[in-house]
C-alpha positions as CSV (number, residue, x, y, z in Angstrom):
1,X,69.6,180.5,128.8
2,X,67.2,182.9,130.4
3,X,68.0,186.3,128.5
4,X,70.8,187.3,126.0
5,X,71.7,190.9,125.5
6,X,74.7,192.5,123.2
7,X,77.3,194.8,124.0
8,X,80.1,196.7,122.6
9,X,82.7,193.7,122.0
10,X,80.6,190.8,123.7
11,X,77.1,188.9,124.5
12,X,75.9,188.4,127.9
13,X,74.1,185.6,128.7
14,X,71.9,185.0,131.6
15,X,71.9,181.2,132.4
16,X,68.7,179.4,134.0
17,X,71.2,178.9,137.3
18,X,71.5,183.0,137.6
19,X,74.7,182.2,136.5
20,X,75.6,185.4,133.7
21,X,78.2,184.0,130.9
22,X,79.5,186.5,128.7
23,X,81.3,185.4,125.0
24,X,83.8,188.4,125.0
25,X,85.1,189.1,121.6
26,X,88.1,190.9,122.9
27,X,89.8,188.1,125.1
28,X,89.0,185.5,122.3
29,X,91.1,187.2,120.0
30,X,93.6,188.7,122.5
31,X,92.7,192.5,121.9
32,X,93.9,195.0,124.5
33,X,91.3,196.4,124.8
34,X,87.8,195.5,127.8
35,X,87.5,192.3,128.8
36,X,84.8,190.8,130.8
37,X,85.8,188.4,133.2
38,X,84.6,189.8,136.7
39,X,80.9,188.4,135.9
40,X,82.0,184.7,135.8
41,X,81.5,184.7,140.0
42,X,78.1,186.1,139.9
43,X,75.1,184.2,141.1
44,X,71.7,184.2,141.9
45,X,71.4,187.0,138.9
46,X,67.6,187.2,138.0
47,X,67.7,189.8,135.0
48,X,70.5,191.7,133.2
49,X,70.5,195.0,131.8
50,X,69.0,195.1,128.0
51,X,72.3,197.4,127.2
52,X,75.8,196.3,127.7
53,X,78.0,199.4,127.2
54,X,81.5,199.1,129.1
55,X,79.9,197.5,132.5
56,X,77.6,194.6,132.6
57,X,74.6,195.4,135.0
58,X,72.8,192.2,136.8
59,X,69.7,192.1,139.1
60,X,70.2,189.9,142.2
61,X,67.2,187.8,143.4
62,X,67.5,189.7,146.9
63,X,66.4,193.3,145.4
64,X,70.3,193.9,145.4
65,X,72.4,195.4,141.6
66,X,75.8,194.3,141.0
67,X,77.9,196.2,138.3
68,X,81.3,194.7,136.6
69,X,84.3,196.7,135.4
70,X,84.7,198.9,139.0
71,X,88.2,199.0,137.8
72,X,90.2,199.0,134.4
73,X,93.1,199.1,133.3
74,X,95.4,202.4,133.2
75,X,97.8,203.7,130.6
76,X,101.1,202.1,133.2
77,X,99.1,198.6,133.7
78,X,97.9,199.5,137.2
79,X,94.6,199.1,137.9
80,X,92.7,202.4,138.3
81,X,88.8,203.2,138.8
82,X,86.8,203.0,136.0
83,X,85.0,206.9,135.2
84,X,82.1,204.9,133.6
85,X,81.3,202.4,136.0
86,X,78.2,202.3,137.9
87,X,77.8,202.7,141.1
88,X,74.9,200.7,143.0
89,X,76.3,199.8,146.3
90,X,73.5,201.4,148.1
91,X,70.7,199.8,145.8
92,X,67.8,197.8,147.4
93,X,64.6,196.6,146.5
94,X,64.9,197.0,143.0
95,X,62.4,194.8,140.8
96,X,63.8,195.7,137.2
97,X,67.0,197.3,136.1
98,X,67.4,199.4,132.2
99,X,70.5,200.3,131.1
100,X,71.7,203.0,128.4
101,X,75.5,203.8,127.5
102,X,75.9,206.5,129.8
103,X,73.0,205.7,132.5
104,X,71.6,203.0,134.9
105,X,67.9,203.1,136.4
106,X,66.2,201.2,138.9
107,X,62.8,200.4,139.7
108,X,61.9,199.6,143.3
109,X,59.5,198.0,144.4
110,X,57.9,201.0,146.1
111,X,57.4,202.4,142.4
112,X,60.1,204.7,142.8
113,X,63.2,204.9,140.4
114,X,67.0,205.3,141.4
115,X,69.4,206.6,138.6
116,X,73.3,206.4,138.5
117,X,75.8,207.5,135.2
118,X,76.2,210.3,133.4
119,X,73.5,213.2,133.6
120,X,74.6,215.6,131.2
121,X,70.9,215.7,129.4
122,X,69.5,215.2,133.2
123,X,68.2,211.8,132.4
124,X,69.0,211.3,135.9
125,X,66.1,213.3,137.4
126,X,63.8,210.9,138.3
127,X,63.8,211.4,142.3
128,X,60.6,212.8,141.9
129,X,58.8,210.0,139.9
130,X,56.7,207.7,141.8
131,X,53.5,205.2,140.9
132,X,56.5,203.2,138.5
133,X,55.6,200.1,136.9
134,X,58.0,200.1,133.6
135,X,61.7,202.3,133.0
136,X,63.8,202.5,129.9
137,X,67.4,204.3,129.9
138,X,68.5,206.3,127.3
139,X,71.6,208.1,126.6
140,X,69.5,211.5,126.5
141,X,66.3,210.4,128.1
142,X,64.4,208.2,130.6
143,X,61.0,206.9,130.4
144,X,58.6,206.3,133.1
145,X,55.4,204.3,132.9
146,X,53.2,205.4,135.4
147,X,50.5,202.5,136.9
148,X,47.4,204.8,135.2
149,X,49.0,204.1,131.9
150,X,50.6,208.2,131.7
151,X,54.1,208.4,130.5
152,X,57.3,210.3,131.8
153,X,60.3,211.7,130.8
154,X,63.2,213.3,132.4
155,X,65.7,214.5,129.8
156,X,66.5,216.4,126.7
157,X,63.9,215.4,124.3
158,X,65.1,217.3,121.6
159,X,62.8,217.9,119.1
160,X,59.9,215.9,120.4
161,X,57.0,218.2,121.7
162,X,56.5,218.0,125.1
163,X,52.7,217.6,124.1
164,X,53.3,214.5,122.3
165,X,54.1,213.1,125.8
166,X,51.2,214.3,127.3
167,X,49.2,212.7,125.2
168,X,50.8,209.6,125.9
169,X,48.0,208.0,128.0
170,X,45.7,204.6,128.1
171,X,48.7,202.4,127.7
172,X,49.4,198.9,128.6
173,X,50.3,198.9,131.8
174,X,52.1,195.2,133.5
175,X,50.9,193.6,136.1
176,X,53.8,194.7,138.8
177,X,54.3,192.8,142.3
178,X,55.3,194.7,144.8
C-alpha cells in the first residue's frame, strides 16, 4: 500500500500496482445506502484524493483525473446522475489532486489550478492563480502555495483577517517538477 485515505462509510487504499481498493463499510454489511465498487477497474492510479466524500478522486500516471460514483442510485432503482459527482473529463496535466466534501482542485503542471464542485463560498475561483506548487480543498476555502513561499485563498474565510494571510510568507516551499 502506497496511501490510505478515509471516507464517509469506507477506506481507500492506493495499492503499489496503482491499483485503488476500497473496504466499503456499506456493502459489507448490506446497507442501502453508497457503495463503492466502480474503482475496482482503475489502474495506473499514482495518488488519491486526501478526502473521500461521496466520490473517490484518483490521479492517473498520464496527467489524467478519474472520478467514481458518475451515477447513483434513484428513489425507483434506476440509475440517475449523481448532483455531487465530479466532473474532470477535460483534466490534463495535473501533478497533484486535493479534495474537500463539496470541491475538487487540480494542480497542473504549468502551476495553474482547475476547480470542479460546489462553489457556494467561491472556493472555486482559482482561474486566476498561477506560480502553484501546493493546493488544499476545503469545503469553504482553497489554499494556494505560491513557489515564493506567499499563500492564497479563494473563499469565505470567515472570521480570519484577510491580513493574517498576507502575512503568510517565507514558507516551505516543495521541490515541484514540472
Amino acid at each position: 500500500m502506497v496511501k490510505a485515505v478515509n471516507g464517509k462509510s469506507c477506506i481507500v487504499a492506493l495499492k503499489r500496482d496503482g491499483t485503488v481498493y476500497v473496504a466499503d463499510y456499506n456493502k459489507r454489511y448490506g446497507s442501502s445506502e453508497i457503495t463503492y465498487d466502480k474503482v475496482e477497474d482503475w489502474t495506473d492510479i499514482v495518488d488519491i484524493a486526501d478526502d473521500t466524500g461521496d466520490s473517490i478522486v484518483g490521479l492517473k500516471s498520464d496527467g489524467t483525473v478519474i472520478c467514481s460514483r458518475y451515477e447513483i442510485k434513484g428513489p425507483d432503482g434506476n440509475l440517475v446522475k449523481n448532483p455531487h459527482a465530479f466532473h474532470v473529463s477535460g483534466w490534463n496535466d495535473i501533478i497533484a489532486i486535493s479534495q474537500s466534501g463539496y470541491s475538487l482542485l487540480g494542480l497542473k503542471r504549468d502551476g495553474s489550478v482547475v476547480a470542479t464542485g460546489g462553489n457556494a463560498h467561491k472556493q472555486l475561483d482559482v482561474s486566476s492563480w498561477h506560480d502553484i506548487v501546493a493546493i488544499a480543498a476545503g469545503d469553504w476555502i482553497s489554499v494556494g502555495l505560491k513557489s515564493d513561499g506567499t499563500v492564497v485563498i479563494a473563499g469565505d474565510c470567515g472570521k480570519l483577517d484577510p491580513k493574517d494571510v498576507a502575512d503568510m510568507n517565507d514558507l516551505y516551499v516543495p521541490a515541484v517538477k514540472y
